[in-house]
VMD Tcl script that builds the backbone (N, CA, C; Angstrom):
set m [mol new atoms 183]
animate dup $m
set s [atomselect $m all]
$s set {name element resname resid chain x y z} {
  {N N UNK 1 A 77.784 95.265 80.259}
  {CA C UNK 1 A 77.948 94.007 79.551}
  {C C UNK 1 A 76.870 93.041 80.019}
  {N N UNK 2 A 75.971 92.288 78.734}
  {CA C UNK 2 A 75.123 91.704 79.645}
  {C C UNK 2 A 75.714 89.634 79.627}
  {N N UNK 3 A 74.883 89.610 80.298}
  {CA C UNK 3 A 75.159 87.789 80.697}
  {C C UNK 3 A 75.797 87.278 79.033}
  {N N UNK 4 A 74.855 87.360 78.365}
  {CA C UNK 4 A 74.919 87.167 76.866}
  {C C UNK 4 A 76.319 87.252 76.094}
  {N N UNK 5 A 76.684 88.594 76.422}
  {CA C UNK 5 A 78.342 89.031 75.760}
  {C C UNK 5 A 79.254 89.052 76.667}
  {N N UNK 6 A 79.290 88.079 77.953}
  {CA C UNK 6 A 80.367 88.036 78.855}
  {C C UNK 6 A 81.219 87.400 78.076}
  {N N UNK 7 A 82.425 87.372 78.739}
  {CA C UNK 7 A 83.716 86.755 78.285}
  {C C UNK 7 A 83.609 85.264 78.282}
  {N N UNK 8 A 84.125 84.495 77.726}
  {CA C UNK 8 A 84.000 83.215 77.540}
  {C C UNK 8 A 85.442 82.548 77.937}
  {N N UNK 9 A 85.585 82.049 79.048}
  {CA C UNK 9 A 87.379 81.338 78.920}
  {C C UNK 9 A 87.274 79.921 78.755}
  {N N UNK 10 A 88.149 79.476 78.444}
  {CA C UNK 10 A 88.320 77.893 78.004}
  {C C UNK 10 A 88.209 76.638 79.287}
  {N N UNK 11 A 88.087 75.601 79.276}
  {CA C UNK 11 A 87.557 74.922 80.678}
  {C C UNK 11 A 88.821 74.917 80.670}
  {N N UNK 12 A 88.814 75.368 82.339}
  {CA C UNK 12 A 90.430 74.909 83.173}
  {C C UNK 12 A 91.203 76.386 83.462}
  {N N UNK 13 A 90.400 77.481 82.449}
  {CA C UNK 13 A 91.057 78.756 82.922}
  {C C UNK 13 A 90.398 79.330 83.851}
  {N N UNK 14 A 91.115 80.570 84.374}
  {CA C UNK 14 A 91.002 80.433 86.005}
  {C C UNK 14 A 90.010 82.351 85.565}
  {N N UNK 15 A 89.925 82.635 84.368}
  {CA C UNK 15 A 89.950 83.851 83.686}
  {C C UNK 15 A 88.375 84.880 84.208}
  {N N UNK 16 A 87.031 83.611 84.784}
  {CA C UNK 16 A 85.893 84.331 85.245}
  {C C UNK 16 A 85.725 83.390 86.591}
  {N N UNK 17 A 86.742 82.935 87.658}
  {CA C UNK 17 A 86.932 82.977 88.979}
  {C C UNK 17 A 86.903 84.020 90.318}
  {N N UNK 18 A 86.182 83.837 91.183}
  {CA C UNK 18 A 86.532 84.815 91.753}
  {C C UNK 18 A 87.926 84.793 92.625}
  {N N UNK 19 A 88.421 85.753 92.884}
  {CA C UNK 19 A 90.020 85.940 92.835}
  {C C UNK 19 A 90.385 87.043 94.437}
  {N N UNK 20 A 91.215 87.100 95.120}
  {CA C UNK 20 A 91.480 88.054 96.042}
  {C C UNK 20 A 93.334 88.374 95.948}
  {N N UNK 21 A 93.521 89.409 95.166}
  {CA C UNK 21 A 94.680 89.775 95.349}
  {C C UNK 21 A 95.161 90.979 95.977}
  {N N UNK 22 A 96.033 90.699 96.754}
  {CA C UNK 22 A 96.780 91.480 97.825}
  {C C UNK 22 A 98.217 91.849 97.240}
  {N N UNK 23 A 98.665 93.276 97.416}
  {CA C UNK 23 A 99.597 93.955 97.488}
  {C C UNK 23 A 99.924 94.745 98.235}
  {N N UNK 24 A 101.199 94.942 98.630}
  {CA C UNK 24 A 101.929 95.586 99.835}
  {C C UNK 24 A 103.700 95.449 99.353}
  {N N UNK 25 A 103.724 96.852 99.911}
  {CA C UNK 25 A 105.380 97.150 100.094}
  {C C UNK 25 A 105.916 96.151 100.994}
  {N N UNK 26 A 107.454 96.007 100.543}
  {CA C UNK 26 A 108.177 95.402 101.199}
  {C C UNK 26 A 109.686 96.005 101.343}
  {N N UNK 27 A 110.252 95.261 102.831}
  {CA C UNK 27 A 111.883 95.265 103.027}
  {C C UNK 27 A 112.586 95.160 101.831}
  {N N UNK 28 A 113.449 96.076 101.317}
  {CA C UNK 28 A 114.294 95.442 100.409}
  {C C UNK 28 A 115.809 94.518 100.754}
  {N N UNK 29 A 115.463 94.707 102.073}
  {CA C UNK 29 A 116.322 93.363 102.890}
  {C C UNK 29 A 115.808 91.865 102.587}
  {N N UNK 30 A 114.303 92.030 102.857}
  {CA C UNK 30 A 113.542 90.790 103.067}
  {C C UNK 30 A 113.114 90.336 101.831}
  {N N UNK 31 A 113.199 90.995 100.739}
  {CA C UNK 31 A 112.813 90.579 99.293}
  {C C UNK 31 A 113.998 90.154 98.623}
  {N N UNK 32 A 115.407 90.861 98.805}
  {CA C UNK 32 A 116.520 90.278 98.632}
  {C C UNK 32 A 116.973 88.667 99.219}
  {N N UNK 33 A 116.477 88.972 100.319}
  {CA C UNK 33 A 116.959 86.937 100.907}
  {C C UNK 33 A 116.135 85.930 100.223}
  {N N UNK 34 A 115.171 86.206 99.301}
  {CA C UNK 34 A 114.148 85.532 98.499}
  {C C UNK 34 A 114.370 85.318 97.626}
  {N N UNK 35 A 115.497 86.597 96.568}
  {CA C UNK 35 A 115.641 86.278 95.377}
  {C C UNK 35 A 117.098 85.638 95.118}
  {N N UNK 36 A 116.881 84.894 93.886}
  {CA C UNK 36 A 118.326 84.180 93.248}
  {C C UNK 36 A 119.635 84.977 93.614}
  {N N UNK 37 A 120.509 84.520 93.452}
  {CA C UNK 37 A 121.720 85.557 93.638}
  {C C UNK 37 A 122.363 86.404 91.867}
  {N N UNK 38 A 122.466 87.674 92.022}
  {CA C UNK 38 A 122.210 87.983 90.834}
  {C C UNK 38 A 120.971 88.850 90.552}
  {N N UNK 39 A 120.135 88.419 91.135}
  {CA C UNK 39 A 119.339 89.606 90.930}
  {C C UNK 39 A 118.916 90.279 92.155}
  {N N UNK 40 A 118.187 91.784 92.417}
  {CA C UNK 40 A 118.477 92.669 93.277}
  {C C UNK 40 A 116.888 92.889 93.412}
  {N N UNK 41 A 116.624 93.709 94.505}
  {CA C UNK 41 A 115.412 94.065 94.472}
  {C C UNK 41 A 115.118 95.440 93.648}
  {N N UNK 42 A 113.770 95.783 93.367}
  {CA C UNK 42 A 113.873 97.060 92.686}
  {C C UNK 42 A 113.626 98.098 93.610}
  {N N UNK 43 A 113.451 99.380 92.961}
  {CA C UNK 43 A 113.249 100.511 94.347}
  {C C UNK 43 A 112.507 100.616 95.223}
  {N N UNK 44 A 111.207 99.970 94.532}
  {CA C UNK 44 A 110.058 99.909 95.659}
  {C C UNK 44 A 109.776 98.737 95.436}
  {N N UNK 45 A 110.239 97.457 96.067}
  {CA C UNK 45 A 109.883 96.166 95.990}
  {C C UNK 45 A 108.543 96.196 96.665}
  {N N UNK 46 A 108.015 95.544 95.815}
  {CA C UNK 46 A 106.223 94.937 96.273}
  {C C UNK 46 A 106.171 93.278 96.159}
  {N N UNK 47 A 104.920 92.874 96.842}
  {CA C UNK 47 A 104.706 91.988 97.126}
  {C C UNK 47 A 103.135 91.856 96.014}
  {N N UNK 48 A 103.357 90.613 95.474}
  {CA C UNK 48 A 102.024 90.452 95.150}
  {C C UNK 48 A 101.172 88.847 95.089}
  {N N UNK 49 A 100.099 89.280 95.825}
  {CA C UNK 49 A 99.458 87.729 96.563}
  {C C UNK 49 A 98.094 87.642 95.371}
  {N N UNK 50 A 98.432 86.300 94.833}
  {CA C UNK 50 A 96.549 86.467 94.159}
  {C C UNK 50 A 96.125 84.924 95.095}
  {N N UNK 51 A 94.555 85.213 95.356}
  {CA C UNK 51 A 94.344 83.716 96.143}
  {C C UNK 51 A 93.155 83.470 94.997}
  {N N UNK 52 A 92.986 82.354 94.585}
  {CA C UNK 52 A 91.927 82.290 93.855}
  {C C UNK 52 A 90.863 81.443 94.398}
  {N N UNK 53 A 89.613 81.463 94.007}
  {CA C UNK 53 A 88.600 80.190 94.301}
  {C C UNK 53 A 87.729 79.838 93.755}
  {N N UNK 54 A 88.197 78.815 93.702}
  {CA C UNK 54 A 87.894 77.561 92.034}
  {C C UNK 54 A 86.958 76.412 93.073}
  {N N UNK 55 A 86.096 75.662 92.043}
  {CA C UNK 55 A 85.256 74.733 93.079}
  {C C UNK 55 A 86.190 73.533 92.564}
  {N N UNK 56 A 86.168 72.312 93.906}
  {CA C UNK 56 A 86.310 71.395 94.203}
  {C C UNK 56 A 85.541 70.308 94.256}
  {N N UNK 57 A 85.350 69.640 93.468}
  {CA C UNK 57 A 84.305 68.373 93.342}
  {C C UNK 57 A 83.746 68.270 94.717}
  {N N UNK 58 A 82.773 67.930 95.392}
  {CA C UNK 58 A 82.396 67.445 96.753}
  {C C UNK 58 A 82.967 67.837 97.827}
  {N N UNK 59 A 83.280 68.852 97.535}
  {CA C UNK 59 A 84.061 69.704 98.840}
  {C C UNK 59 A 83.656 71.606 98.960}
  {N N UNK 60 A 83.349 71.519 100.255}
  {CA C UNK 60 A 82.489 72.763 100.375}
  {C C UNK 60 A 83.576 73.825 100.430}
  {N N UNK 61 A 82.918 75.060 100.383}
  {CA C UNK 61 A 83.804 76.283 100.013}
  {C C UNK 61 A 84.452 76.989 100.526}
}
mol reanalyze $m
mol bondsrecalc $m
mol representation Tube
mol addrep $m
């Protein structure tokens, strides 16, 4: 894909950011004390982290 036909997202979307997401198994003890009451964990509860980084007016990176 060149520069030309990249994706285009709208100002304010987060869609050509660079991004670091993390996943990992979890306790289904420890994912249960997290959720509402009523709902359960599933069989293989996962965890999922996105960190994003977006610029900040006058503030370094």
């Amino acid at each position: 894909m060149s520069e030309t036909s990249a994706i285009m997202g709208k100002p304010g979307d987060i869609l050509n950011w660079p991004m670091l997401k993390i996943r990992y198994m979890s306790d289904p003890a420890s994912i249960a004390k997290l959720l509402p009451p009523g709902i359960n964990p599933g069989k293989q509860p996962g965890v999922t982290i996105t960190i994003y980084n977006f610029p900040v007016l006058n503030e370094p990176e």
